[in-house]
MIKOLTOR-722043 format. One line per field, with one value per residue: x, y, z of N, C-alpha, C, O in turn; residue number from 1. Coordinates in nm, 3 decimals, decimal comma, m for minus. Atoms other than C-alpha are relative to their C-alpha. Layout:
n_px: [X|...]
n_py: [Y|...]
n_pz: [Z|...]
ca_px: [X|...]
ca_py: [Y|...]
ca_pz: [Z|...]
c_px: [X|...]
c_py: [Y|...]
c_pz: [Z|...]
o_px: [X|...]
o_py: [Y|...]
o_pz: [Z|...]
voti: [NUM|...]
END
This chain:
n_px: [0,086|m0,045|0,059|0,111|0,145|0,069|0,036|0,169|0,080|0,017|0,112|0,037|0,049|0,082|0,153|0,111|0,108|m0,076|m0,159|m0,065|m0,030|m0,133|m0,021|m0,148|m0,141|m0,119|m0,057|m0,029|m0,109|m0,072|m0,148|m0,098|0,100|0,013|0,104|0,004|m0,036|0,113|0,114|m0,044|0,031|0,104|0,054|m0,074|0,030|0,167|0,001|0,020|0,185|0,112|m0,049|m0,043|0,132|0,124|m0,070|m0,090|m0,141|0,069|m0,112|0,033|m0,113|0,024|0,059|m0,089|m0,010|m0,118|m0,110|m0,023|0,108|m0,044|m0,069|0,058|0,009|m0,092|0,041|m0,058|m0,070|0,072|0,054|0,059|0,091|0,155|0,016|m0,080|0,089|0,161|0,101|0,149|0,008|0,013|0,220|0,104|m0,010|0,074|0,138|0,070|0,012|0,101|0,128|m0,054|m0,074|0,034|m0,105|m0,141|0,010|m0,182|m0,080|m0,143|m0,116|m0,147|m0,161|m0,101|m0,093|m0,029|0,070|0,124|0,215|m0,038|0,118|0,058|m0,109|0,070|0,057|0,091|0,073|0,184|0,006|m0,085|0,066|m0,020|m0,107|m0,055|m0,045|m0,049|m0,066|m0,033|0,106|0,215|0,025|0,006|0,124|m0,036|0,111|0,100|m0,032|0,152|0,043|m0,058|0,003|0,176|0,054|m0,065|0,101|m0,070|m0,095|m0,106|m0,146|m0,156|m0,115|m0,135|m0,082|m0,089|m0,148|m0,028|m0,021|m0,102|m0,122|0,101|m0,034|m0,152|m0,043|0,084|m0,049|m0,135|0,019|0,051|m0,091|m0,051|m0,185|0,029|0,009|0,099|0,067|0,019|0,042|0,115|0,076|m0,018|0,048|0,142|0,107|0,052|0,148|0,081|0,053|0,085|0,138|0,090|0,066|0,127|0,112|0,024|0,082|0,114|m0,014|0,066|m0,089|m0,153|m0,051|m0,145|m0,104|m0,196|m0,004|0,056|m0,031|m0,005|0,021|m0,092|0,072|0,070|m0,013|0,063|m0,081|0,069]
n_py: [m0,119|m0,099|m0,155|m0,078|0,080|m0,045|m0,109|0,038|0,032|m0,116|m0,048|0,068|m0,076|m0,136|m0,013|0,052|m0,036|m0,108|m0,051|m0,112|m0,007|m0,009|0,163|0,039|0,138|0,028|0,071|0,035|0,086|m0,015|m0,124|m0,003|0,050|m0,119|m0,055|m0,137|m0,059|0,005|m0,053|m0,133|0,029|m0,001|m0,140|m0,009|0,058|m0,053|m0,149|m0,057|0,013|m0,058|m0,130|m0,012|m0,018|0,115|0,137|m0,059|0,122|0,010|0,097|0,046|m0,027|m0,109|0,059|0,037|m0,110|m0,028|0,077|0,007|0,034|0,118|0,010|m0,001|0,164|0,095|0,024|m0,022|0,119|0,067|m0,097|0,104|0,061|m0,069|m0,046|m0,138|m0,064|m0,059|0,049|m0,060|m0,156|0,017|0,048|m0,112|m0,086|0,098|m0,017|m0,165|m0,007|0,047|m0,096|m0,162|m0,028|m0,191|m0,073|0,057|0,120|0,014|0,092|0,018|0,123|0,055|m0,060|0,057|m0,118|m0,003|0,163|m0,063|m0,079|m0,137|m0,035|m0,056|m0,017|0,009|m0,069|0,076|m0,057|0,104|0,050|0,152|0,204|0,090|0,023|0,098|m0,017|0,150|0,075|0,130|0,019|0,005|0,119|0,057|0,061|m0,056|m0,120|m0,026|0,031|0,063|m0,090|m0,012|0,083|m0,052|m0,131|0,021|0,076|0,072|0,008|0,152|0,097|m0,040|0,120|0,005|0,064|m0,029|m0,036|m0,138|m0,068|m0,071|m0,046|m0,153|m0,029|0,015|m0,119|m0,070|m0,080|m0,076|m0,124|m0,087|m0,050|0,131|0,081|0,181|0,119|m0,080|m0,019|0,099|0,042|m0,091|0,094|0,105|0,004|m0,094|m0,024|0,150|0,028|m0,073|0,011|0,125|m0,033|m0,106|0,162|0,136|m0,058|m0,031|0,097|m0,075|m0,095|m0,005|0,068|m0,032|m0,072|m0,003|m0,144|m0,051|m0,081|m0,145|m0,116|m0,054|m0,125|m0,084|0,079|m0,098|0,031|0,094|0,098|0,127]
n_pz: [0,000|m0,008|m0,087|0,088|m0,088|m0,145|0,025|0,040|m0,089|m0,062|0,113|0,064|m0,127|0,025|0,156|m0,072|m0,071|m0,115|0,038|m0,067|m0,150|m0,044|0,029|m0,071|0,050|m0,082|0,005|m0,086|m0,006|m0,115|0,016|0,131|0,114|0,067|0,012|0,045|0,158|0,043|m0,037|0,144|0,175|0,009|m0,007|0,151|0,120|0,033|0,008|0,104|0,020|m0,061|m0,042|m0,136|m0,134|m0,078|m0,060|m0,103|m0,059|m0,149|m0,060|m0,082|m0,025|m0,069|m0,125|m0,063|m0,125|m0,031|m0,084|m0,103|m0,052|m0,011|m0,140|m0,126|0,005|m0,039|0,105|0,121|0,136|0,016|0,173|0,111|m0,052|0,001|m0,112|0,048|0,039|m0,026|0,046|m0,027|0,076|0,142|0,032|0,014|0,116|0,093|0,008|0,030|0,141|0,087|m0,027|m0,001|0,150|0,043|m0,006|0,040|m0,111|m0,041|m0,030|m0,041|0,047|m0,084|0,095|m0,053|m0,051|m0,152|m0,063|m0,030|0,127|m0,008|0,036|0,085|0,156|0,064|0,028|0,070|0,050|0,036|0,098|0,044|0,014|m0,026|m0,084|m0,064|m0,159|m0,051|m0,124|m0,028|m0,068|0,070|0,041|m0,166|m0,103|m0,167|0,013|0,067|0,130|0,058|0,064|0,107|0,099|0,079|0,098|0,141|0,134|0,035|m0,091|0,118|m0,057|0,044|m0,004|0,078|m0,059|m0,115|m0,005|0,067|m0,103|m0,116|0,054|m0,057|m0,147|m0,031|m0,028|m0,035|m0,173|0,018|m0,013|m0,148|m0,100|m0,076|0,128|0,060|m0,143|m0,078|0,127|m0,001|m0,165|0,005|0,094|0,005|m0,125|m0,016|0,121|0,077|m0,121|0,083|0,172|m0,074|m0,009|0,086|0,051|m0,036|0,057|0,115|0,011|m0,017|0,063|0,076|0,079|m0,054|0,131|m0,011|m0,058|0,043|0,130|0,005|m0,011|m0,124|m0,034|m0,043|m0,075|m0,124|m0,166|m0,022|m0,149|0,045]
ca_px: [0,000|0,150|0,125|m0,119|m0,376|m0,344|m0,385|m0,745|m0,851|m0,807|m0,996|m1,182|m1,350|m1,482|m1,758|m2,059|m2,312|m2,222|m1,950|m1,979|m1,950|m1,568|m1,432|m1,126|m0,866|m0,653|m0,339|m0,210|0,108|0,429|0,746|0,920|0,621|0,600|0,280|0,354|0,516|0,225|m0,037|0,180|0,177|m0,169|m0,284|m0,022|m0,207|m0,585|m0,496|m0,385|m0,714|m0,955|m0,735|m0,576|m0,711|m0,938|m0,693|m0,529|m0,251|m0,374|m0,028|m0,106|0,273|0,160|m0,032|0,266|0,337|0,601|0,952|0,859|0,513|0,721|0,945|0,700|0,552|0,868|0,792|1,100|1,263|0,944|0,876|0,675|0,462|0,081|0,123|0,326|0,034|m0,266|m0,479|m0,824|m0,697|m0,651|m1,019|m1,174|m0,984|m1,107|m1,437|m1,456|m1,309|m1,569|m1,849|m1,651|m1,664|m1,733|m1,356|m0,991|m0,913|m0,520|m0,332|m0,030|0,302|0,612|0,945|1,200|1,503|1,329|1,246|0,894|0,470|0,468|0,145|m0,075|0,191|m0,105|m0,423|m0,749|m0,954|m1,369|m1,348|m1,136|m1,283|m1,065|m0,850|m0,575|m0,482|m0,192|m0,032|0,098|m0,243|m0,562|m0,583|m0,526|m0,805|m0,706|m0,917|m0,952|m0,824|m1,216|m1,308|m1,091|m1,151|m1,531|m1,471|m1,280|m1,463|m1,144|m0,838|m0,545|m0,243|0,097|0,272|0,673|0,936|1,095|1,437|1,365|1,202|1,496|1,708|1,435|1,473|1,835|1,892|1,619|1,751|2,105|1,992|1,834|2,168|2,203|2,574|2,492|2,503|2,243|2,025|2,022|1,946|1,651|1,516|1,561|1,454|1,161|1,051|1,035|0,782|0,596|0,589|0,475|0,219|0,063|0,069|m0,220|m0,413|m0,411|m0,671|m0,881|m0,811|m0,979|m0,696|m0,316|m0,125|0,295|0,502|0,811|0,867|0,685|0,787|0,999|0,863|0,995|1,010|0,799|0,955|0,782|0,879|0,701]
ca_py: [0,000|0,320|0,668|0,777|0,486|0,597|0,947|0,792|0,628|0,983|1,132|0,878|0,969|1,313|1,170|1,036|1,072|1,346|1,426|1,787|1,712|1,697|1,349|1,247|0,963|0,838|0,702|0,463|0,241|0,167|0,422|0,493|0,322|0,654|0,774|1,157|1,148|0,979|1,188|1,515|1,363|1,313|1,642|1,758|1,597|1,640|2,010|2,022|1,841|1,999|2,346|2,495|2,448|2,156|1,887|1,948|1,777|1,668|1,506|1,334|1,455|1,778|1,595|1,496|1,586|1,824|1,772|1,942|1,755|1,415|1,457|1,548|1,218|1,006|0,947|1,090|0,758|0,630|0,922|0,783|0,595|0,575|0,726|1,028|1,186|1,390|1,147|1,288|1,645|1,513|1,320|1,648|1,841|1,549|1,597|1,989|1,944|1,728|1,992|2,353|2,407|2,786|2,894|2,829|2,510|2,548|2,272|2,184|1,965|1,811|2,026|1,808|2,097|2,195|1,836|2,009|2,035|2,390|2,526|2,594|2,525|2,391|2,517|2,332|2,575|2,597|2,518|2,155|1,830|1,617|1,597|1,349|1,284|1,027|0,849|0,549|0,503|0,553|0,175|0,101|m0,065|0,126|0,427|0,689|0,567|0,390|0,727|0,872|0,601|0,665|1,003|0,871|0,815|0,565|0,409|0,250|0,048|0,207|m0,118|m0,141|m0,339|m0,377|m0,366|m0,022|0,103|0,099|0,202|0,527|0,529|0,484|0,802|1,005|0,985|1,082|1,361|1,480|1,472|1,101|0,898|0,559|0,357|0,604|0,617|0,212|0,141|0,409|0,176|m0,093|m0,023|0,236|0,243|m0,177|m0,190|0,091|m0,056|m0,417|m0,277|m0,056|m0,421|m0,575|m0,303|m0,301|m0,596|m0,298|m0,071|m0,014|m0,150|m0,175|0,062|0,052|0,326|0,295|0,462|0,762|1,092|1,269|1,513|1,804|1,671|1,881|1,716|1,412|1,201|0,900]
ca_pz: [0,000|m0,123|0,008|m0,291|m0,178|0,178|0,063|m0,131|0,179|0,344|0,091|0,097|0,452|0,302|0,033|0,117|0,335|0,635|0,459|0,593|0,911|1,077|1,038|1,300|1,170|1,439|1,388|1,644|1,699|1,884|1,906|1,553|1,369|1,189|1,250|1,255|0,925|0,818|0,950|0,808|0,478|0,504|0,599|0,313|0,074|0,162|0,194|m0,145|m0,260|m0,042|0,011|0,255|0,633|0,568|0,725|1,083|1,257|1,643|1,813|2,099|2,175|2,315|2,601|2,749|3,113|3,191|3,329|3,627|3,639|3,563|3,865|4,112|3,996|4,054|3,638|3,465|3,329|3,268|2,916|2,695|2,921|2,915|3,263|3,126|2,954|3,003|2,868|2,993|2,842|2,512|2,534|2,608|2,321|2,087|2,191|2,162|1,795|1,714|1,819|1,776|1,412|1,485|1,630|1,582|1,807|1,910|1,954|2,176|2,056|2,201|2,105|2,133|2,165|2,467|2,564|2,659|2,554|2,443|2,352|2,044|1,754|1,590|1,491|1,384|1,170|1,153|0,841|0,860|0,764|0,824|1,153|1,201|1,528|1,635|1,929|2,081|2,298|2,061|2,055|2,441|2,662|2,966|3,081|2,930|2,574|2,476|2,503|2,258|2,037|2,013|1,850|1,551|1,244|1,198|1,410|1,121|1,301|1,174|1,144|1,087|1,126|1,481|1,321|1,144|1,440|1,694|1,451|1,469|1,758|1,846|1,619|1,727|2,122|1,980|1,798|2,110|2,284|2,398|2,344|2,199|2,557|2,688|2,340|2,335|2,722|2,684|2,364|2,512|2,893|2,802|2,428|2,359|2,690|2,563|2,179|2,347|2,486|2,201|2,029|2,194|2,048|1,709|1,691|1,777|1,516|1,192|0,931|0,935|0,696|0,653|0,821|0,632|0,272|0,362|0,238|0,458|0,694|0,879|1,240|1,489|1,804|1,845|2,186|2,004]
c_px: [0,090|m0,073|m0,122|m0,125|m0,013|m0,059|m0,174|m0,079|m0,033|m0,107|m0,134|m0,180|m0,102|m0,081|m0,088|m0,100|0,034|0,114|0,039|0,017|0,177|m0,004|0,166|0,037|0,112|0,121|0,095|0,136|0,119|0,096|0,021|m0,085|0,008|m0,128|m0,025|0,050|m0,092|m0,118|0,060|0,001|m0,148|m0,062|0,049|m0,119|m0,162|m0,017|0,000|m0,087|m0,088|0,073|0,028|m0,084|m0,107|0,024|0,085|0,021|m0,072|0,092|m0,088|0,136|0,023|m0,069|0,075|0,001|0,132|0,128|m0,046|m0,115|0,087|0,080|m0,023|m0,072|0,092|m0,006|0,108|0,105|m0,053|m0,085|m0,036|m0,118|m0,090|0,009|0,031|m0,097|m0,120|m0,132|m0,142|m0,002|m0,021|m0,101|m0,066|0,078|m0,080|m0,173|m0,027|0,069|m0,114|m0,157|0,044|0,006|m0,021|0,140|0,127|0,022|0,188|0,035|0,137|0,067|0,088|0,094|0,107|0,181|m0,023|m0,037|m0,129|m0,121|0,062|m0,180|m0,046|0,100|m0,087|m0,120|m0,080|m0,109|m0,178|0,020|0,083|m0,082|0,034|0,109|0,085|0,082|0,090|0,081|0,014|m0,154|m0,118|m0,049|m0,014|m0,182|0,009|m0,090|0,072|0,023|m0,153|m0,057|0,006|m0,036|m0,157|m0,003|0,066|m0,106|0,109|0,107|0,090|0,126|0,114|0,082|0,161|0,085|0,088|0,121|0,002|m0,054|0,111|0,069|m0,038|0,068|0,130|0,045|m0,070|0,040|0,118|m0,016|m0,075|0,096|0,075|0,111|m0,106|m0,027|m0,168|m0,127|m0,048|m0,058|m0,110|m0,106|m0,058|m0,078|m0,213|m0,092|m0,043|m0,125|m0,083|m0,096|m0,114|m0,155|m0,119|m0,050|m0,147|m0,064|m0,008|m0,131|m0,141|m0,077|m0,091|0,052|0,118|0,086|0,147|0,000|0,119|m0,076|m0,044|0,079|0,056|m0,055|0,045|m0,026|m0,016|0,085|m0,052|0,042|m0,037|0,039]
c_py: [0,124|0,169|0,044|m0,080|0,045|0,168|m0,032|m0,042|0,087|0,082|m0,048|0,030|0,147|m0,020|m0,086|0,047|0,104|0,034|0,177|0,024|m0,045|m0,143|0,024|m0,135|0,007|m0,107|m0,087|m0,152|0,027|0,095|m0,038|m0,057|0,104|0,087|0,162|0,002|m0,006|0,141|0,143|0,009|m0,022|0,137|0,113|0,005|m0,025|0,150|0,019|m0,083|0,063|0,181|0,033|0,045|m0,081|m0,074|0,094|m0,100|0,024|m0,055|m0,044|0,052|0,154|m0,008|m0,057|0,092|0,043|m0,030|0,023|m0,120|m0,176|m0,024|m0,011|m0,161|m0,137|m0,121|m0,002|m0,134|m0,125|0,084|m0,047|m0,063|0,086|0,146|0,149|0,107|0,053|m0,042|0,103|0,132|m0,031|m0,054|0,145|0,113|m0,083|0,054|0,191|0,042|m0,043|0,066|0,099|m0,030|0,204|0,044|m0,092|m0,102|0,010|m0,099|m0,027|m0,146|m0,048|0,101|m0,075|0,070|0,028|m0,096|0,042|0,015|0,139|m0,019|0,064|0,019|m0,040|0,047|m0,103|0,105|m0,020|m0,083|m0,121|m0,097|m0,109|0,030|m0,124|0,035|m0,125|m0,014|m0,114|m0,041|m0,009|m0,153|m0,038|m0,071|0,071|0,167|0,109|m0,043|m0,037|0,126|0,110|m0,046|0,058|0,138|m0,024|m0,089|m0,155|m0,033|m0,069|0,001|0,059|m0,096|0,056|m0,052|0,029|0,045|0,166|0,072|0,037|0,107|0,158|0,059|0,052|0,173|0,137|0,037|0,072|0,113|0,071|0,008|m0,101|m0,049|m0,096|m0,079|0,064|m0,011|m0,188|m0,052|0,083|m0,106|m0,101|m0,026|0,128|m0,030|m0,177|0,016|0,011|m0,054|m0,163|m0,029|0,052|m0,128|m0,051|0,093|0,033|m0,144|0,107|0,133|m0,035|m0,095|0,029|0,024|0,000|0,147|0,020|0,002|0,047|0,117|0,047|0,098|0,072|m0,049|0,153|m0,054|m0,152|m0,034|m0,127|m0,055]
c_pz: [0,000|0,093|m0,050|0,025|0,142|m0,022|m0,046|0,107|0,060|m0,059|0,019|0,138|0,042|m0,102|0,097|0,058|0,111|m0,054|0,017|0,132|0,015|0,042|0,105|m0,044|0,095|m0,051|0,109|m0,058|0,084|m0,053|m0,070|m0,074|m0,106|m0,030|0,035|m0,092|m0,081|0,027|m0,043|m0,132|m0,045|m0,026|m0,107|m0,109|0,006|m0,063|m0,157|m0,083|0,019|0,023|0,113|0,137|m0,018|0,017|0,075|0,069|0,182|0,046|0,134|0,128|0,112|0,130|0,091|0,101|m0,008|0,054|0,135|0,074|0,027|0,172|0,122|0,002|0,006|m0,202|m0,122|m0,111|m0,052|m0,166|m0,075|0,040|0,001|0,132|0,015|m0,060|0,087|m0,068|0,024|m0,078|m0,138|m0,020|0,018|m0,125|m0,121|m0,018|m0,023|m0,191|m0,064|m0,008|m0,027|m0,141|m0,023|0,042|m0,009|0,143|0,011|0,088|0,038|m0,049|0,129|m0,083|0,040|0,055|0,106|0,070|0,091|m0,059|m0,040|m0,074|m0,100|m0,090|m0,057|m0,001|m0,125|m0,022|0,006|m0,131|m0,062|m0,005|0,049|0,088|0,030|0,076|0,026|0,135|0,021|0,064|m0,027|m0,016|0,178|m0,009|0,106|m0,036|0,018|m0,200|m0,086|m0,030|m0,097|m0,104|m0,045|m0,083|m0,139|m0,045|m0,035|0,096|m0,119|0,097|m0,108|m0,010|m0,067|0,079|0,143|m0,009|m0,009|0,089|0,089|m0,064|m0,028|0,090|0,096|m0,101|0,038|0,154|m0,067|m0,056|0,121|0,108|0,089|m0,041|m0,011|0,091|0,045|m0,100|0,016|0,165|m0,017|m0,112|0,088|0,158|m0,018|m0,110|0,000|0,082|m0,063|m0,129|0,050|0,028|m0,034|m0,108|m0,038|m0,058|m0,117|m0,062|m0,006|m0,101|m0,168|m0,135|0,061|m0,132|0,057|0,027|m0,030|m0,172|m0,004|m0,056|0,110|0,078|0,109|0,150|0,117|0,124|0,073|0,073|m0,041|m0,116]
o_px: [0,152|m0,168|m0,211|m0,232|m0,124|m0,160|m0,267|m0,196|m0,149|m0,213|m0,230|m0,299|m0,170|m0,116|m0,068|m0,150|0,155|0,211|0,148|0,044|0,229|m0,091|0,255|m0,043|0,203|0,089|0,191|0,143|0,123|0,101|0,017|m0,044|0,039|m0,144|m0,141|0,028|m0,120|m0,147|m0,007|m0,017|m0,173|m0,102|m0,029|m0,161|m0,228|m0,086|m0,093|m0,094|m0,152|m0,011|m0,018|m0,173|m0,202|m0,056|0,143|m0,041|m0,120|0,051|m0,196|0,121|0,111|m0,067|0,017|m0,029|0,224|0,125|m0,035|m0,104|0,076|0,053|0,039|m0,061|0,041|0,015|0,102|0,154|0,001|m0,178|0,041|m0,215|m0,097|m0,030|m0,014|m0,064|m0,173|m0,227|m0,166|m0,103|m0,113|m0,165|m0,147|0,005|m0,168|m0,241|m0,130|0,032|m0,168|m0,251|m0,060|0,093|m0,020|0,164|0,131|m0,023|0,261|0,004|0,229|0,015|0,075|0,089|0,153|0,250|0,065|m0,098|m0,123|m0,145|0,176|m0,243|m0,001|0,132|m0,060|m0,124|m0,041|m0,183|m0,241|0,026|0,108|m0,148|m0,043|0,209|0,031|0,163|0,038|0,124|m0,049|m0,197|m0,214|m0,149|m0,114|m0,273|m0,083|m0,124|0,146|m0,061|m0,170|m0,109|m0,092|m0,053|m0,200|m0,098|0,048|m0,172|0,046|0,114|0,061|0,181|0,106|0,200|0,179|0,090|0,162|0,176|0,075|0,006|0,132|0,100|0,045|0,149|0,139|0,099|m0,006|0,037|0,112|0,036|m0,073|0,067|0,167|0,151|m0,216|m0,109|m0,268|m0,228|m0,164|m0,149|m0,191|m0,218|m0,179|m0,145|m0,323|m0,211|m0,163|m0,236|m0,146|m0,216|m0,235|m0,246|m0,226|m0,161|m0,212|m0,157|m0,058|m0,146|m0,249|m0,183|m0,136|m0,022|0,140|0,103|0,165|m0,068|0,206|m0,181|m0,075|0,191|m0,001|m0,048|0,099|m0,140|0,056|0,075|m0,015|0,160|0,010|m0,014]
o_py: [0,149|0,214|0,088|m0,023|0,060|0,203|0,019|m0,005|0,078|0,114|0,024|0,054|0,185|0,070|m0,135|0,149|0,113|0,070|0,229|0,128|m0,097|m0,204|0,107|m0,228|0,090|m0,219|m0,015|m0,226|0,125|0,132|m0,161|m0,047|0,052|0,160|0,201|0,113|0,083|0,210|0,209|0,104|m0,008|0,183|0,194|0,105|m0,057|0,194|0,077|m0,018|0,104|0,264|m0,021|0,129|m0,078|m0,160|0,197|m0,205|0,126|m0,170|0,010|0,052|0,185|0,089|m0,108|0,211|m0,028|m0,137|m0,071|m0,168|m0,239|m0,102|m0,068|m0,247|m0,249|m0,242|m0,064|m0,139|m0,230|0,041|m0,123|m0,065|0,208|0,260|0,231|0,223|0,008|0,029|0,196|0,175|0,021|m0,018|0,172|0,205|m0,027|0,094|0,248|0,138|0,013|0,027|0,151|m0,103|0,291|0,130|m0,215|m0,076|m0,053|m0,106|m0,015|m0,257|m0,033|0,120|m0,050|0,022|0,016|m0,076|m0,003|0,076|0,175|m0,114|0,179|0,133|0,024|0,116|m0,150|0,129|m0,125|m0,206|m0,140|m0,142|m0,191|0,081|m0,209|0,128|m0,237|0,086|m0,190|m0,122|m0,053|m0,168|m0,087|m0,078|0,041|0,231|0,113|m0,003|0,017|0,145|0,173|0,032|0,120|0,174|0,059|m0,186|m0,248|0,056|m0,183|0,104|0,021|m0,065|0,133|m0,041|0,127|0,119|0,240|0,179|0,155|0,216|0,248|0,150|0,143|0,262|0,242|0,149|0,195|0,206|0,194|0,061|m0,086|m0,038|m0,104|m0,165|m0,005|m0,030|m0,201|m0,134|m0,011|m0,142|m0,119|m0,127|0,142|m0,058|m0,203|0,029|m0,073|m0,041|m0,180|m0,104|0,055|m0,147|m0,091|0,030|0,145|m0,155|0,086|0,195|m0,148|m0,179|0,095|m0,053|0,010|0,242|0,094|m0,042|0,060|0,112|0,034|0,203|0,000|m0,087|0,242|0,027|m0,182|0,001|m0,213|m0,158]
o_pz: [0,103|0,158|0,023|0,045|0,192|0,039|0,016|0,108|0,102|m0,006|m0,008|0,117|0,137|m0,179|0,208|0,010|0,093|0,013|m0,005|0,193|m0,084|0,105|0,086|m0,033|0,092|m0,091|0,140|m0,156|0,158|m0,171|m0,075|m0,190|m0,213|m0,128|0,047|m0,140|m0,161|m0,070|m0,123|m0,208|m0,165|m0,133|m0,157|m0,168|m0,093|m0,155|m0,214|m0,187|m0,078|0,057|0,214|0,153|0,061|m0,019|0,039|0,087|0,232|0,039|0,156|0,250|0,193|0,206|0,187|0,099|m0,049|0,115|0,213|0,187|0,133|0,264|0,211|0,090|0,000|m0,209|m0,228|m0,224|m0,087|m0,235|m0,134|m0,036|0,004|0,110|0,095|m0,032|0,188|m0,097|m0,052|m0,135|m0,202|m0,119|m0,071|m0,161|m0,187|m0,112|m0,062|m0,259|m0,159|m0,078|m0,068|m0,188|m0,110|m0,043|m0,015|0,254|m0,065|0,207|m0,043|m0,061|0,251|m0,205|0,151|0,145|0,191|0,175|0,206|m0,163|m0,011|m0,121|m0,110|m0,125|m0,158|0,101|m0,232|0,074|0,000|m0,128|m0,181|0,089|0,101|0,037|0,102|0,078|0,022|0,192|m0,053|m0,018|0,037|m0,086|0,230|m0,091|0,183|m0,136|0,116|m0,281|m0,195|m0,140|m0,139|m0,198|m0,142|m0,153|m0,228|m0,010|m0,086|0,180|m0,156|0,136|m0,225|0,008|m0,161|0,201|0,155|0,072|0,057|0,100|0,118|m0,017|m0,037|0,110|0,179|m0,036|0,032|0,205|m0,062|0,006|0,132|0,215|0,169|m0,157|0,043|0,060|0,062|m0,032|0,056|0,167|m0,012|m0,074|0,096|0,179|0,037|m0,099|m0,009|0,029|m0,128|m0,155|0,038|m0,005|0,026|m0,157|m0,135|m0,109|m0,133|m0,183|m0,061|m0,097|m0,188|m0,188|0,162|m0,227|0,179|m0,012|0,017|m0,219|m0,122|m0,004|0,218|0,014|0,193|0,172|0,161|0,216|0,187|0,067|0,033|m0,157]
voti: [1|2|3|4|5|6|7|8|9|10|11|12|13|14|15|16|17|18|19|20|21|22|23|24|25|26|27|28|29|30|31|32|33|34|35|36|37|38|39|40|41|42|43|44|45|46|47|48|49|50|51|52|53|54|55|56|57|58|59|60|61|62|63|64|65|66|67|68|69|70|71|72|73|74|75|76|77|78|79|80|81|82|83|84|85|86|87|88|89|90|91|92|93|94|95|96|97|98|99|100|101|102|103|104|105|106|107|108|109|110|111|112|113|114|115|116|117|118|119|120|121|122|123|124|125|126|127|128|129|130|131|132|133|134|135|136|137|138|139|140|141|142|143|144|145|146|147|148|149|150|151|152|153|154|155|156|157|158|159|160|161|162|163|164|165|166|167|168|169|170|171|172|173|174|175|176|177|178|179|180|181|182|183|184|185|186|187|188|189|190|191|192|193|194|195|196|197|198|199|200|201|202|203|204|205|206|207|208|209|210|211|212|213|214|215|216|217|218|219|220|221|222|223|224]
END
């Protein structure tokens, strides 16, 4: 399955019946799958279909708790984990996209430079159709993830190879500042868990689309 068929299935989401109503597409899978390159290439490539501002990027990456919030939680070499997030925040932004089509909906990221959320780098227009939204967690069983899930018109599994993940992975900590010992013990002690556990939930998901030979895209920061 190439990019230009996943691009049609995207598309594919805005004909039909309700098709003016605001459609969410989650993409879910484990660390380095590539489901923000995806979901930028997506939004890419509705936009220039549908024009600009009627596809917006939703990270899940911006729901991350702070350093200071991690610390007070006894959390910080646990990053990544479900536990690490503001789950419940990101269910109630979900749900006020899927009802607000009258004002600008601002959306927080991850910056990885300042290894920090930062707030409102994105920006979900009235006038968007189609929001994709991704994370390691839109597939979970654990609460509140089910309720997430119910607002997507769709959930697709990011599948990709374990090898080509670490190897994500592995340079993704190092550009962020890690040596090689530190970058591999972090894979290997934090992200595999993590990916393990994002696993069991793709049974739950809608289909399962490849995450390698994407287009490259510019990287926002991602922690995932």
């Amino acid at each position: 399955m190439n990019e230009d068929r996943l691009t049609d299935l995207a598309l594919g989401l805005l004909r039909g019946p309700g098709s003016n109503a605001r459609t969410i597409l989650g993409l879910a899978g484990p660390p380095g799958a590539g489901k923000s390159t995806l979901a930028r290439h997506l939004v890419a490539e509705v936009e220039r279909a549908e024009g600009p501002g009627s596809a917006a990027y939703v990270p899940l990456d911006g729901f991350h708790l702070s350093a200071a919030q991690l610390d007070r939680l006894g959390l910080t070499h646990r990053k990544g984990a479900p536990a690490t997030f503001d789950a419940h925040g990101y269910v109630a932004l979900l749900r006020r996209i899927a009802i607000d089509r009258f004002q600008d909906i601002y959306v927080p990221d991850f910056d990885r430079t300042l290894d920090e959320p930062v707030a409102a780098r994105h920006v979900v227009r009235p006038h968007a159709r189609l929001v994709i939204t991704e994370g390691n967690y839109l597939a979970s069983t654990d609460t509140p993830w089910p309720d997430a899930r119910r607002l997507l018109r769709e959930l697709w599994y990011v599948e990709t190879d374990d090898a080509l993940r670490e190897e994500r992975l592995l340079r993704r900590h190092s550009d962020g500042g890690r040596d090689e010992a530190t970058a591999r013990h972090w894979v290997t002690g934090n992200d595999h868990p993590n990916g393990e556990y994002v696993k069991a939930g793709r049974p739950l998901c809608t289909r399962t689309v490849p995450g390698a030979g994407l287009p490259p895209a510019s990287d926002r920061g991602s922690v995932l």
